[in-house]
RODO-857614 format. One record per atom (N, C-alpha, C): x, y, z; residue in one letter. Coordinates in steps of 0.02 Angstrom, whole numbers, plus 50000, padded with zeros to 5 digits. Example, Ala and Ser with C-alpha at 12.3 -4.5 7.8 and 13.67 -1.06 7.14 Angstrom:
506604971650390A 506154977550390A 506604983550390A 506424988850354S 506844994750357S 506455000250394S 
***
This chain:
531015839357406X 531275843957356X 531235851257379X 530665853457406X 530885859457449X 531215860457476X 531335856257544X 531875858457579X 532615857957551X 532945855157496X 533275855057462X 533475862157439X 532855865357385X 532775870157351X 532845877657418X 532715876857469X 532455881557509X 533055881257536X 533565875957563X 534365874957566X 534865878357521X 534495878757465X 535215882357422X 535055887357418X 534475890857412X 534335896957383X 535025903257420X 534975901057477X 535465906257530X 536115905657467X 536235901157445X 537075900457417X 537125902257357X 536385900757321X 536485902357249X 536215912557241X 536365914657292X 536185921257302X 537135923757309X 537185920457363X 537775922157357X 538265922057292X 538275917157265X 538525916357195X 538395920157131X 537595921957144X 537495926857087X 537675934357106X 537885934857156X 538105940457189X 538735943557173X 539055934357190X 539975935257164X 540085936557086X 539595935557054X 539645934956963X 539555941656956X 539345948656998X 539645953656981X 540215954556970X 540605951156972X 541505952156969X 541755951956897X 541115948956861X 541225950856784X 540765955456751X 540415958656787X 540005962956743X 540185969556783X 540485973056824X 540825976756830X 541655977556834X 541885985756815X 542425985956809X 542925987156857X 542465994256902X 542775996956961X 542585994357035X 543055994757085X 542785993057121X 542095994457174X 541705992157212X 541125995957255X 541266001057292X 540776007257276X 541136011957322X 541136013257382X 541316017357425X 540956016157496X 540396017257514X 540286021857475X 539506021757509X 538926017357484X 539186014157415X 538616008357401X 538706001557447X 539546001357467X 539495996057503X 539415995357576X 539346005057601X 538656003757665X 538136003957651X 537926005757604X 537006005357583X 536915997657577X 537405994457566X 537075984757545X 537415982457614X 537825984657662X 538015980057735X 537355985057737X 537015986757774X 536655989857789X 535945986157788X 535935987757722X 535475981057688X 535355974657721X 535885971757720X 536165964657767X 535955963657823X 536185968657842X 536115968257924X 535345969857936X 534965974257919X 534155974157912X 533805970057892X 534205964357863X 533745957657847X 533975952357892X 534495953757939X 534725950357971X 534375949358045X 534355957158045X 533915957858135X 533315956858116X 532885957858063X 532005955058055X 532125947958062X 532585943158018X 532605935558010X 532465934958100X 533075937558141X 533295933958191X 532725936358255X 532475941758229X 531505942858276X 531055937758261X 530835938958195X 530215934658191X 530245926758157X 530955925958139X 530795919158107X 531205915058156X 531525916758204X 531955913358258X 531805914658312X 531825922958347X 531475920158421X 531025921458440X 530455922658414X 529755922358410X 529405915758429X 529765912958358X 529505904758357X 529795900658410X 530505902558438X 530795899158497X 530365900758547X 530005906558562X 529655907658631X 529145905958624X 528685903158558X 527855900558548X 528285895258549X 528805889458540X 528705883958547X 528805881258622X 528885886858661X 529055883758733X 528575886358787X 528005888058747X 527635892758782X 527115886058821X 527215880158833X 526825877158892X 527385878058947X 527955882358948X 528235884158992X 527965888659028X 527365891059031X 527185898159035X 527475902559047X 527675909559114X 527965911359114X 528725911059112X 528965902959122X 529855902059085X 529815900459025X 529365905458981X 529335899258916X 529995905158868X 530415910158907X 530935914258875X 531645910158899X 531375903558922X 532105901758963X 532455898758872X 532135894558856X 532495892358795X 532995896258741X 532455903958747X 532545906658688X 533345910558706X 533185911858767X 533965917058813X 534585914758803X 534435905058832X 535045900658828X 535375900658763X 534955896758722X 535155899158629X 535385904258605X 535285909558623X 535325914658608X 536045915658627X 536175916458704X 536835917358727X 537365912358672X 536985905758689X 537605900158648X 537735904058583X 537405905458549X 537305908958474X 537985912458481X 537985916758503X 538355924758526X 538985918358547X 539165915858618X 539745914158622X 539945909758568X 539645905258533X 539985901358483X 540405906158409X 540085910358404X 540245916158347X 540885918758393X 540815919358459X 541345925958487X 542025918358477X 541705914258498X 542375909558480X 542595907258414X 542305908658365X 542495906958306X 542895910758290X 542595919758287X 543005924758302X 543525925158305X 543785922558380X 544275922858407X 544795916758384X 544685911858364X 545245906858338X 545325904958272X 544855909758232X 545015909658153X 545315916258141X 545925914058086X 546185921658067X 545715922958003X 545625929558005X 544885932457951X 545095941357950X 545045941857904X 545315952157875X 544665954357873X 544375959157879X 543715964257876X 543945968857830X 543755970357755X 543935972657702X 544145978857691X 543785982357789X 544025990657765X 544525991557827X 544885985657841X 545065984457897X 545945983657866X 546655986057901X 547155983057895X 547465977957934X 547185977657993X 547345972458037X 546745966658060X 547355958758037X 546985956558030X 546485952358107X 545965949658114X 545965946758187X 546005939058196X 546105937458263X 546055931558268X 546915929158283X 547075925358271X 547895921558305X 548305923158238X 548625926158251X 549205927558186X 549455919858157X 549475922858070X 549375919258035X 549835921857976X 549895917257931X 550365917157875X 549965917357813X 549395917557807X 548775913657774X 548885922457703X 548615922057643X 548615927857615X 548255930957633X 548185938457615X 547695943757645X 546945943557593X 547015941557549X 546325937757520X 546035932157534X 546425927657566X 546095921357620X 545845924857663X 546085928457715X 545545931257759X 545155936257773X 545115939457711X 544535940657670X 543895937257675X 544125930657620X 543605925157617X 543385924257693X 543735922157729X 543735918757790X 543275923357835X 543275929257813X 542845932657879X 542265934257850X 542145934857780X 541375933857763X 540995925157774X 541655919757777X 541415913357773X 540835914157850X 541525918257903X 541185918257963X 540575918957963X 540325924957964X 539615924857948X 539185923957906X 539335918457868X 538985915357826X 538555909557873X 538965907757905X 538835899857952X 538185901657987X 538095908058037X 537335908558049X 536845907158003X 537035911257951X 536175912957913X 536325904257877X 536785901857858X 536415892057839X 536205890057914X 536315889157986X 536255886958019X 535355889558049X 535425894458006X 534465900058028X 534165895157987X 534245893357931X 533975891957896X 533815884457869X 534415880657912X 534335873557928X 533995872157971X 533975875558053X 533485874958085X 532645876158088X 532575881958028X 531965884058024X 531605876357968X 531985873157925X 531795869857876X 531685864257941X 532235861057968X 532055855058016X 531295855958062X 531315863758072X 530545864358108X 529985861958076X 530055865158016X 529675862557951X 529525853857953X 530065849457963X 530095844657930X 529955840958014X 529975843958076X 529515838358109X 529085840658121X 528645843458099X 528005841758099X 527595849458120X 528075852958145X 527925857258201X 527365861558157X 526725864358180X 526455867358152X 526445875358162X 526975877858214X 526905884258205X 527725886758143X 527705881358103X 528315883358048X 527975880557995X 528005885257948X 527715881457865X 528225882257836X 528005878557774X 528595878357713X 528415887057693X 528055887857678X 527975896057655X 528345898757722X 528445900057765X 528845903457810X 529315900357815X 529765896357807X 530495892557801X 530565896357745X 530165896557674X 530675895657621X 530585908057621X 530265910657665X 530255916757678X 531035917357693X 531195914057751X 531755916557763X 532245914857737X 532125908057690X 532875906557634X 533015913157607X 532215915857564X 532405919657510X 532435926457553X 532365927257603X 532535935657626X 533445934457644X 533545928557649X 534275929057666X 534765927857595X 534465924657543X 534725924557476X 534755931357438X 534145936957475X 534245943057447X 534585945057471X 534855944457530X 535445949957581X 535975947057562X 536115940457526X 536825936157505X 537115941057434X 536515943657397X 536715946957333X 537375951657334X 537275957057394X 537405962057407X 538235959457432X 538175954257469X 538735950057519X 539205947457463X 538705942357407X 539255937757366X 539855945257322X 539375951057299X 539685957357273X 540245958957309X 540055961957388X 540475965257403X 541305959457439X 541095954457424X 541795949357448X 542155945957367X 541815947757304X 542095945657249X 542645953557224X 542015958557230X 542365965057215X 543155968357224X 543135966957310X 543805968157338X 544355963657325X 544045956357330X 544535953757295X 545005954957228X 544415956157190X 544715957257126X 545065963357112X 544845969957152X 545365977157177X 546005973757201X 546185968057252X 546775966457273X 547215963457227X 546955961057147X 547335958757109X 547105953957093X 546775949357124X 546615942957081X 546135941357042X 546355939257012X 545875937956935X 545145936456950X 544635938656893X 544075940056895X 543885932556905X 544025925456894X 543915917656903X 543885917856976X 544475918956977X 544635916857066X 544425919757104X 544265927957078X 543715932157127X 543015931457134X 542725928157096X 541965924957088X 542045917357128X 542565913557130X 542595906957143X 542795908457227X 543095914857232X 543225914057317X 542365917857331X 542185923257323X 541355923257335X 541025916257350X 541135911057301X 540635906957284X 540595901857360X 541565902357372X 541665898957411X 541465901357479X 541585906957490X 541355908757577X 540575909457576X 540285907057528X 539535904957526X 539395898257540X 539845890657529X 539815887657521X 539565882657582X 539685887157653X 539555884557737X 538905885257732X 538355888957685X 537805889357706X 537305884057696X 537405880157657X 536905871157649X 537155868457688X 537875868257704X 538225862257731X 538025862557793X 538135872357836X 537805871557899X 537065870957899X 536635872257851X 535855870557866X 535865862457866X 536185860157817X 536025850957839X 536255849557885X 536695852357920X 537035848057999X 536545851858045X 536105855558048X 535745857658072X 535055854358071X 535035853558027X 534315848758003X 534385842458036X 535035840158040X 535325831858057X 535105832858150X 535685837358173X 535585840058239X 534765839458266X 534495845758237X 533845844358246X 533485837858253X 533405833858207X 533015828358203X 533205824458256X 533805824558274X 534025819658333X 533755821258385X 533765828058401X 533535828558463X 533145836158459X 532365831158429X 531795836558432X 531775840958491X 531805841458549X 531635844758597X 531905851158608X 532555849558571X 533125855358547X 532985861958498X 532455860358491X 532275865558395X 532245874558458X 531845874658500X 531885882058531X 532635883758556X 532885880258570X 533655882558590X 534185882558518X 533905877658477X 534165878958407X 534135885358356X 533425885658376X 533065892658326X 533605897658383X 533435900758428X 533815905958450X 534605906358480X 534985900658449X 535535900058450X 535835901558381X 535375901858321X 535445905058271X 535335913258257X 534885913558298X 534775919758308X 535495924858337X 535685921258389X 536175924558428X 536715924758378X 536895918558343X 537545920758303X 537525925458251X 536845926658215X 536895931358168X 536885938658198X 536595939158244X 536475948158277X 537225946058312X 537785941658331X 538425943958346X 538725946858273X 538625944658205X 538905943958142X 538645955158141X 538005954458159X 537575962058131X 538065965858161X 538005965758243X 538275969958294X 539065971158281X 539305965558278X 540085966158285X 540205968158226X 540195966758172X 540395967758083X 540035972258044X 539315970158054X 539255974157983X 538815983358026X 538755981658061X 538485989158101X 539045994458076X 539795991358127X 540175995358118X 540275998658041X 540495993058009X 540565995857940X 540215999457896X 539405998157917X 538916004257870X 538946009857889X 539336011557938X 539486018657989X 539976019957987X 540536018757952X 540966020457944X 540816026657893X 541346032757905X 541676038357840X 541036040857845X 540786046257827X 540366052557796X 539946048157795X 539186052557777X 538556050957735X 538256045057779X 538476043057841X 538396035057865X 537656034957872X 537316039857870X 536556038057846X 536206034557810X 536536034557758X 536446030957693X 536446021257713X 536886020457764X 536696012657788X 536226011957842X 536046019257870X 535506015257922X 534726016157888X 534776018857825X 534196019457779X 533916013957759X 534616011557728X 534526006657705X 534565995857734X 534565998857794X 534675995057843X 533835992657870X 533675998657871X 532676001257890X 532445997257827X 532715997057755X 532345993657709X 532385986257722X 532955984657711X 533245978357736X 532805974157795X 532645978457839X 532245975557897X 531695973557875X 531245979257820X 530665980557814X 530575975157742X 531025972657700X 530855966957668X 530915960657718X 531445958457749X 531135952657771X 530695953857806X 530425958557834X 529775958757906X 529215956857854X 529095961157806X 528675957457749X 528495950857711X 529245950657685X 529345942257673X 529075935757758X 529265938257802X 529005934957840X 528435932357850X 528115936957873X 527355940257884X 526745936957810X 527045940357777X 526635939457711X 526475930457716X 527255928657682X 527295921957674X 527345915757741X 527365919957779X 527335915357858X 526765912357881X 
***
């Protein structure tokens, strides 16, 4: 039942996130919606230090000095699997007019959805692997540090489910369908932690190249997406402030509950 509970939390963050789409009128402004990418991304680079490749380099550490070989390989895979998703899904970036990926016919609120779905897929896949650590046995992962990083990534989903229901609903579509497409580009995050969990179990030996192959795809999601965008226009201070907080709750949540 934990790992269940510690599985959704990432989604049901997102969702309560998207249900701003009925309790506000106007859309997010820019600078609140670099103060919350900002946010994001500071809970994103603490997750992908201490709850991913930390634990990838203490679990390979009877490697002795190659005990960074695991964490590098993962890591890279991380990064190229994202740069290829990238590249063969069409997906819009909200402050963006052109869209990326292979031209497409698809609406400009599908790829919308589609490029927050993108980086959605790391943080379930962080968080499937951290639970599978949990669940064989491994003792440098507890349930109190698995379910740390559900909920530091369910808090950074708040900010995420908002700012992908909001714009929607600025583009015209109704306040239902703008909460239900939120709900939906949340929806990769159980699905990839259980195929992750599945993965895992099959082939225990895999969990250090797993943990920092999660790692890698989310700091491609930080670096490539949401950096740029909290720096975008005037005041761009205001996201690396809040970027420093962002870090400094999950480094806490970690730590504390780890």
């Amino acid at each position: 039942m934990k790992v269940i509970i510690g599985i959704l939390i990432p989604f049901f963050g997102t969702s309560l996130g998207a249900a701003f789409v009925f309790f506000m009128r106007k859309s997010l402004s820019d600078m609140l919606q670099r103060a919350l990418t900002g946010f994001a991304a500071g809970v994103m680079v603490a997750a992908s230090i201490w709850s991913l490749l930390i634990p990838a380099i203490d679990q390979s550490s009877e490697m002795g000095k190659w005990s960074f070989v695991p964490a590098t390989v993962g890591f890279w895979a991380g990064m190229m699997f994202l740069l290829m998703l990238d590249t063969v899904i069409p997906h819009l970036h909200q402050k963006s007019e052109k869209a990326e990926g292979p031209k497409s016919q698809l609406k400009r609120t599908t790829m919308m959805i589609l490029a927050v779905t993108l980086h959605n897929i790391p943080e379930g896949m962080a968080v499937g692997v951290v639970y599978a650590g949990y669940l064989s046995g491994n003792a440098k992962i507890t349930a109190a540090g698995a379910f740390a990083l559900a909920l530091g990534i369910a808090i950074q989903n708040l900010p995420e489910g908002a700012i992908i229901s909001m714009p929607l609903r600025a583009e015209g579509m109704k306040k239902s369908k703008a909460f239900l497409g939120g709900v939906l580009s949340g929806i990769v995050e159980p699905i990839g932690a259980v195929l992750t969990i599945l993965a895992a179990s099959l082939i225990v030996p895999a969990l250090p190249y797993l943990l920092s192959f999660a790692a890698g795809a989310m700091l491609y999601v930080v670096v490539e997406e949401l950096i740029p965008e909290m720096s975008q226009g005037t005041h761009s201070n205001i996201g690396t402030v809040c970027f420093a907080l962002g870090f400094s709750v999950m480094m806490v949540l970690d730590v504390a509950l780890g």
